[in-house]
DSSP file (Angstrom, degrees, kcal/mol; ACC not computed):
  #  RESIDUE AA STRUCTURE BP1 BP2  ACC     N-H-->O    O-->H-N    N-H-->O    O-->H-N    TCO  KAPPA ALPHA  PHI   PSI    X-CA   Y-CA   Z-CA
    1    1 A X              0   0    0      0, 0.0    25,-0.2     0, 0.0     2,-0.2   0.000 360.0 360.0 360.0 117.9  -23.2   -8.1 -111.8
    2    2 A X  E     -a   26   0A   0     23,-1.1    25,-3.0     2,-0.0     2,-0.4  -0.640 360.0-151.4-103.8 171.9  -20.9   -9.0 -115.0
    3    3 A X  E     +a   27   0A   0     23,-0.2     2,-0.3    -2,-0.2    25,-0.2  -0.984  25.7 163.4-146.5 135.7  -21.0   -6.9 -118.0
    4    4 A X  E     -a   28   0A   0     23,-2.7    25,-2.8    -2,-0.4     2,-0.3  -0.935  31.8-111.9-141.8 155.8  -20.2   -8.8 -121.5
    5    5 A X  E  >  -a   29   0A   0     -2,-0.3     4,-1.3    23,-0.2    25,-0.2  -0.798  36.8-105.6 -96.5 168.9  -20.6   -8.1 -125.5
    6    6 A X  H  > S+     0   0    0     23,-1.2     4,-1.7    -2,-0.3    24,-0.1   0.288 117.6  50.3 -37.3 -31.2  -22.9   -9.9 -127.6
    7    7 A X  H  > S+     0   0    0      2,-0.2     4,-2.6     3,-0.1     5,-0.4   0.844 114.6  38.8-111.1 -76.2  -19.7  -11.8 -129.1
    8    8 A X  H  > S+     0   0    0      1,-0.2     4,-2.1     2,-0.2    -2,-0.2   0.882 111.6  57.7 -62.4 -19.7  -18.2  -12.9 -126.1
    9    9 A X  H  < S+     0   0    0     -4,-1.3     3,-0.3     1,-0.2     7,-0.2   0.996 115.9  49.4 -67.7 -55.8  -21.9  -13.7 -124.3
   10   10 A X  H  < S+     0   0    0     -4,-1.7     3,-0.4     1,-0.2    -2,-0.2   0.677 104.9  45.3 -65.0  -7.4  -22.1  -16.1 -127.7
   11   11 A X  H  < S+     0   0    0     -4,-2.6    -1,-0.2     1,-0.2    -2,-0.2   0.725 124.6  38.0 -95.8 -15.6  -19.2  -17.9 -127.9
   12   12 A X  S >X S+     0   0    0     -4,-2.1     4,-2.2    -5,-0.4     3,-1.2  -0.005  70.7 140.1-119.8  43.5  -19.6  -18.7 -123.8
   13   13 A X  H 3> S+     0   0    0     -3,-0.4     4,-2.2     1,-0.2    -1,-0.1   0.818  72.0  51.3 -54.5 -40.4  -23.6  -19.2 -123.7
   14   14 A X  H 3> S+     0   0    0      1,-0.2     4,-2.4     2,-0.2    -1,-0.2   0.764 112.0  42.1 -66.8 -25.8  -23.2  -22.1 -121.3
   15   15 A X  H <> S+     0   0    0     -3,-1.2     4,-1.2    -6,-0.2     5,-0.3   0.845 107.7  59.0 -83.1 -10.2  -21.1  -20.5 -119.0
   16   16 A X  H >X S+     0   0    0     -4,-2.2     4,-1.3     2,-0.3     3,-1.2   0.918 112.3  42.4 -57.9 -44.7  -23.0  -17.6 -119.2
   17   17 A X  H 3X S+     0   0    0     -4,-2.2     4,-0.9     1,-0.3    -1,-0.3   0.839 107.9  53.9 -68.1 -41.9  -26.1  -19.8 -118.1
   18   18 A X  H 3X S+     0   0    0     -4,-2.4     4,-0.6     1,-0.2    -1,-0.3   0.582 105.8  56.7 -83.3  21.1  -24.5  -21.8 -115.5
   19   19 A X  H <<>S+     0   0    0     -3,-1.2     5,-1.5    -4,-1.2     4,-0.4   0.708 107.9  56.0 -85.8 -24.7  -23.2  -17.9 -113.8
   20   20 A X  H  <5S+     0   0    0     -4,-1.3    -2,-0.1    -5,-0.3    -3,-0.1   0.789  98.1  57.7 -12.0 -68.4  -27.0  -17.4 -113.8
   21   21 A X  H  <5S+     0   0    0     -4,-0.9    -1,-0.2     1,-0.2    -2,-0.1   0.554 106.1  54.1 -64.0 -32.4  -27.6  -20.5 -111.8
   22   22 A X  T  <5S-     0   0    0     -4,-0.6    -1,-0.2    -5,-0.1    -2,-0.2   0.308 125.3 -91.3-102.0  39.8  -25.7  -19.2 -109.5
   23   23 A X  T   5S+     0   0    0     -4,-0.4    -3,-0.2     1,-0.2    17,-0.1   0.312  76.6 130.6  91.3  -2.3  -27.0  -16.1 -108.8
   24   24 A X      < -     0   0    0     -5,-1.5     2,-0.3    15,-0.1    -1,-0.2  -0.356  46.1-141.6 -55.5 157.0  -25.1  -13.6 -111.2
   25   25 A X        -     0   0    0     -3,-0.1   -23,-1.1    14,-0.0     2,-0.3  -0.862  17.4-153.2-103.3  99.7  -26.8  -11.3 -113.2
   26   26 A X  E     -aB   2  38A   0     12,-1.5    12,-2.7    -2,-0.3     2,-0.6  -0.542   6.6-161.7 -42.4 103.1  -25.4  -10.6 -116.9
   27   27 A X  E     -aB   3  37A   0    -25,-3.0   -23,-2.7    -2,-0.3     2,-0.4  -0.891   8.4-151.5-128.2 153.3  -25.7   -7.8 -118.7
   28   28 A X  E     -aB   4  36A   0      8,-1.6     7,-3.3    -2,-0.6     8,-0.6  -0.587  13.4-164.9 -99.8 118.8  -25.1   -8.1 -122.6
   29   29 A X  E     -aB   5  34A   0    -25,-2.8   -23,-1.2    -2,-0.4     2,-0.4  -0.845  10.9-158.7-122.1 155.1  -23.9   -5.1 -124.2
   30   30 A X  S    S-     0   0    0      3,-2.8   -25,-0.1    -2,-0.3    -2,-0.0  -0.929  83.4 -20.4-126.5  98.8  -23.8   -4.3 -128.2
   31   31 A X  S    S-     0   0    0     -2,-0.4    -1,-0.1     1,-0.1     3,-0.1   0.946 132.2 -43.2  53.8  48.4  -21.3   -1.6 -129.2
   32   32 A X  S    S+     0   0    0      1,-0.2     2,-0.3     0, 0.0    -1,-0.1   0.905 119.9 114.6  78.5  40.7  -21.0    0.0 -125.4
   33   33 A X  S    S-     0   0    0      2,-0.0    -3,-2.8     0, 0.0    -1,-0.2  -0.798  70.7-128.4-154.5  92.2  -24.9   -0.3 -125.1
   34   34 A X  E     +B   29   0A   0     -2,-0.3    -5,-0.2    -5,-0.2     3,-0.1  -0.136  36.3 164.7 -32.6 128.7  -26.7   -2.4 -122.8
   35   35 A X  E     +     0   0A   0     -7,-3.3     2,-0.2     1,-0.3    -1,-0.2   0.323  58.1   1.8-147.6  16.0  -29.0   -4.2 -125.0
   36   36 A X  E     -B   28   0A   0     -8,-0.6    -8,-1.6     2,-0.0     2,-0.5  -0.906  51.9-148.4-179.7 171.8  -30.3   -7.3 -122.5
   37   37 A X  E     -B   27   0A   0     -2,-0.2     2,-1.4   -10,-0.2   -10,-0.2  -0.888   4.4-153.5-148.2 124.6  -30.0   -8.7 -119.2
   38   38 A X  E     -B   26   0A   0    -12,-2.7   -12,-1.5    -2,-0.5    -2,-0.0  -0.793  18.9-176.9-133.6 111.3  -30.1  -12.4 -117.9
   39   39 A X        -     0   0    0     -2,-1.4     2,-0.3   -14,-0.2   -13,-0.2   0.504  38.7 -94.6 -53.6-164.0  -31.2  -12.8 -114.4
   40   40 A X        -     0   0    0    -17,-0.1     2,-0.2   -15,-0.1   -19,-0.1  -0.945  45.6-115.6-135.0 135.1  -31.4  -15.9 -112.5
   41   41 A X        -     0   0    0     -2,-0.3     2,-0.2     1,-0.1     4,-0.0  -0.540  29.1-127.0 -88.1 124.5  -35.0  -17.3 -112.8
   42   42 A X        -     0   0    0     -2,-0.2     3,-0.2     1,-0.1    -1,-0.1  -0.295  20.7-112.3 -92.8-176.0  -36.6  -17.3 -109.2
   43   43 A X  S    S+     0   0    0      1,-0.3     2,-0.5    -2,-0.2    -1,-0.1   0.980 105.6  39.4 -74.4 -73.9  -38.4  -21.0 -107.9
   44   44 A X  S >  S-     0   0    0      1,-0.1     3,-2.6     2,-0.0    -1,-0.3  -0.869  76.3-145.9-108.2 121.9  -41.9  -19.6 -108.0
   45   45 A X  G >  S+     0   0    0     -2,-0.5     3,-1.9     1,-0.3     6,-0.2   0.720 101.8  67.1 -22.6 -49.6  -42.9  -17.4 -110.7
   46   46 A X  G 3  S+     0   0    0      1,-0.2    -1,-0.3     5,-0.1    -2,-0.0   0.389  88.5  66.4 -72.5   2.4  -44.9  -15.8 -108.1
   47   47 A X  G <  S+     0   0    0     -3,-2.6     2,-0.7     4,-0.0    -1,-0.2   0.418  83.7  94.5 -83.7  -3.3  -41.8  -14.6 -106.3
   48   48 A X    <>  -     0   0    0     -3,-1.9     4,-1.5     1,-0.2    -7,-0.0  -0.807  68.9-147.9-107.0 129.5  -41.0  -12.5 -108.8
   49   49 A X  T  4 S+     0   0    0     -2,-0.7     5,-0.3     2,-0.2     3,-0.2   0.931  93.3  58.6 -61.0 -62.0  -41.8   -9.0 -109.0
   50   50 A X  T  > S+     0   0    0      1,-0.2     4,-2.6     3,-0.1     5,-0.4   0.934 111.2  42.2 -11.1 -83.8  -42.0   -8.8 -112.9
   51   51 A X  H  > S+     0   0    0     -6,-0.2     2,-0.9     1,-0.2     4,-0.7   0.764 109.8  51.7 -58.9 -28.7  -44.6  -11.3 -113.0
   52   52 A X  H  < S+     0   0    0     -4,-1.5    -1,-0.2     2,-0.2     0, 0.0  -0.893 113.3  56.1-101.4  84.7  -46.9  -10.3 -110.0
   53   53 A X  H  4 S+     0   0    0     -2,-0.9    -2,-0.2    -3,-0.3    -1,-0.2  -0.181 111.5  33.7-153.7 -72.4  -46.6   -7.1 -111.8
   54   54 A X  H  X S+     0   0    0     -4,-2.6     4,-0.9    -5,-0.3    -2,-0.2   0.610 118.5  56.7 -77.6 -23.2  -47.9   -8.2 -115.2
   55   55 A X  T >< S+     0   0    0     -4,-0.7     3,-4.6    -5,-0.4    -3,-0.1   0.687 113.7  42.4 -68.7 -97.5  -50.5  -10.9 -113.1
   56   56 A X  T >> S+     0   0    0      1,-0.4     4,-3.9     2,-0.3     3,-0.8   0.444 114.2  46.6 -54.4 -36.6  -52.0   -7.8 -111.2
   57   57 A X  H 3> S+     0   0    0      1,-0.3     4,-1.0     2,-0.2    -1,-0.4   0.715 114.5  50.2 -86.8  -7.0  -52.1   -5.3 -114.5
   58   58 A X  H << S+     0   0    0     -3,-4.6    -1,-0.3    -4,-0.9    -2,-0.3   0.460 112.8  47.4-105.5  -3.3  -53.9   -8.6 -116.5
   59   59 A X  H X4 S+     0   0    0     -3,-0.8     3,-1.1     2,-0.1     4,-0.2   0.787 111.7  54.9 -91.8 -57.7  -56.6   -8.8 -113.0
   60   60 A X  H >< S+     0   0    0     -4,-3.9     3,-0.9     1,-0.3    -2,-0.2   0.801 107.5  47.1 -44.7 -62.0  -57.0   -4.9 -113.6
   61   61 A X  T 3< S+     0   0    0     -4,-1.0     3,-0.4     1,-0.3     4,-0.4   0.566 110.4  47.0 -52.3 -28.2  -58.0   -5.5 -117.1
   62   62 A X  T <  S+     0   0    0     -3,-1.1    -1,-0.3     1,-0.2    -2,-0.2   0.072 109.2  53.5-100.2  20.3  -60.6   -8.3 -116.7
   63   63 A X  S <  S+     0   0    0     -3,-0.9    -1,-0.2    -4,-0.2    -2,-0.2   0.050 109.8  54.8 -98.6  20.5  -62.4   -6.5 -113.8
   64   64 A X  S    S+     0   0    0     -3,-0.4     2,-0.3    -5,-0.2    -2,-0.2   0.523  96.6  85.7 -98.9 -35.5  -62.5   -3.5 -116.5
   65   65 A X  S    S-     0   0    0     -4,-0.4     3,-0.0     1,-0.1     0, 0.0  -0.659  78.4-114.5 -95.7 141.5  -64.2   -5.5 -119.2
   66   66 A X        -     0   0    0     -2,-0.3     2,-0.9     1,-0.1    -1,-0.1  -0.002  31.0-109.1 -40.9 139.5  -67.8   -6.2 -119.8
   67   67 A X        +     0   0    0      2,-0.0     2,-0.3     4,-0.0    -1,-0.1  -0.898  51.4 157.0 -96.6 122.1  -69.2   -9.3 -119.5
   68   68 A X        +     0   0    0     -2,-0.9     2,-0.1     2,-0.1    -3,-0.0  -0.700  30.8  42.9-150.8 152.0  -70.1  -10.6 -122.6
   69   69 A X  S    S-     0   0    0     -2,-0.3     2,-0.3     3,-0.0     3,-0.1  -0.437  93.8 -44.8  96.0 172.4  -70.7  -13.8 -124.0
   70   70 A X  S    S-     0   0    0      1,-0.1     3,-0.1    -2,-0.1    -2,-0.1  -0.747  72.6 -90.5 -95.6 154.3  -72.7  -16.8 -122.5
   71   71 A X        -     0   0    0     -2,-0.3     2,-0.5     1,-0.1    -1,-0.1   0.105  34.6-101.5 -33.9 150.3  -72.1  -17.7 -119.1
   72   72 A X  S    S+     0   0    0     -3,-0.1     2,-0.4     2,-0.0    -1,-0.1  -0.666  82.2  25.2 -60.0 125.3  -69.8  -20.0 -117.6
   73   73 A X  S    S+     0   0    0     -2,-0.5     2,-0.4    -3,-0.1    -3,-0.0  -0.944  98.3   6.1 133.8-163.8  -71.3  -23.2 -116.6
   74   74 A X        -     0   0    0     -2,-0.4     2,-0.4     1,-0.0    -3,-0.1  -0.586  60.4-159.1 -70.5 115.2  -74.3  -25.7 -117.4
   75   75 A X        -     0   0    0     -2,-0.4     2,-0.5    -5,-0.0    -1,-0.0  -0.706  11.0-128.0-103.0 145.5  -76.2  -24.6 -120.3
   76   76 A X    >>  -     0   0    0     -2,-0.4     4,-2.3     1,-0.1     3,-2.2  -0.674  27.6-109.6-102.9 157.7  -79.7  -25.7 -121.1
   77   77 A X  H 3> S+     0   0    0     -2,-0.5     4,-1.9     1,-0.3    -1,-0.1   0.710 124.8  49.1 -26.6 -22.1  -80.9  -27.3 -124.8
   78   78 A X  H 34 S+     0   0    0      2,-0.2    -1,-0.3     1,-0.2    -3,-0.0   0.838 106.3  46.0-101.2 -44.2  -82.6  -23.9 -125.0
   79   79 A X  H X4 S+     0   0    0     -3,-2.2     3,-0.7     2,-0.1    -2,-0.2   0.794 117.3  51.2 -90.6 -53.5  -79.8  -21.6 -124.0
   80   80 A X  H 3< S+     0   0    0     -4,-2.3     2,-1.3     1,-0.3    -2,-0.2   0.993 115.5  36.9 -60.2 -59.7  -77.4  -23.9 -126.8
   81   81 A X  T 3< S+     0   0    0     -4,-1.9    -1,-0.3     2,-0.0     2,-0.2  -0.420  81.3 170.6-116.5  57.4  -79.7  -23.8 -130.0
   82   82 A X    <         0   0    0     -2,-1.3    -3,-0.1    -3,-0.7    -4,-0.0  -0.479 360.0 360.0 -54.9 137.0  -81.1  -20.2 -129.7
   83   83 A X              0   0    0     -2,-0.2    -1,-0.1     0, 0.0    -2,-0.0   0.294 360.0 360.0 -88.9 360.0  -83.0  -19.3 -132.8
C-alpha cells in the first residue's frame, strides 16, 4: 500500500499505473484526505469481489421485477400487428 497526493499521483500517472501492474495498491489523497484508490484490475472480472457483488444485487433486482412487455422469442403476424 503507497499513499500519494493528487499532485504528485499527476505528475507520475505512468508510474503510478505501472506500480498497479504490479500488484500495489495507491491511495490518492487531497489535502490529508483519501479521496480515491487504484487497485490492480484482477484477470477475470468475475474474480473480483466488487463486481460479483454488483452482478448478484443486478440478479436480485430482475427476479424482483414483473414481467412485462412481449415475450422473448418468435412472434406470430398476429402477436406483431395487434389492433
Amino acid at each position: 500500500m503507497r499513499e500519494m497526493s493528487v499532485r504528485e499521483a499527476n505528475q507520475n500517472f505512468s508510474k503510478v499505473i505501472a506500480e498497479a501492474e504490479r500488484g500495489e495498491t495507491i491511495y490518492i489523497t487531497k489535502n490529508g484526505r483519501t479521496v480515491a484508490k487504484i487497485t490492480p484490475a484482477p484477470q477475470d472480472r468475475r474474480d473480483d469481489p466488487e463486481w460479483q457483488a454488483a452482478y448478484q444485487r443486478l440478479v436480485d433486482s430482475l427476479k424482483n421485477k414483473p414481467a412485462t412487455g412481449l415475450r422473448v422469442g418468435r412472434t406470430t403476424r398476429d402477436e406483431r400487428y395487434d389492433d
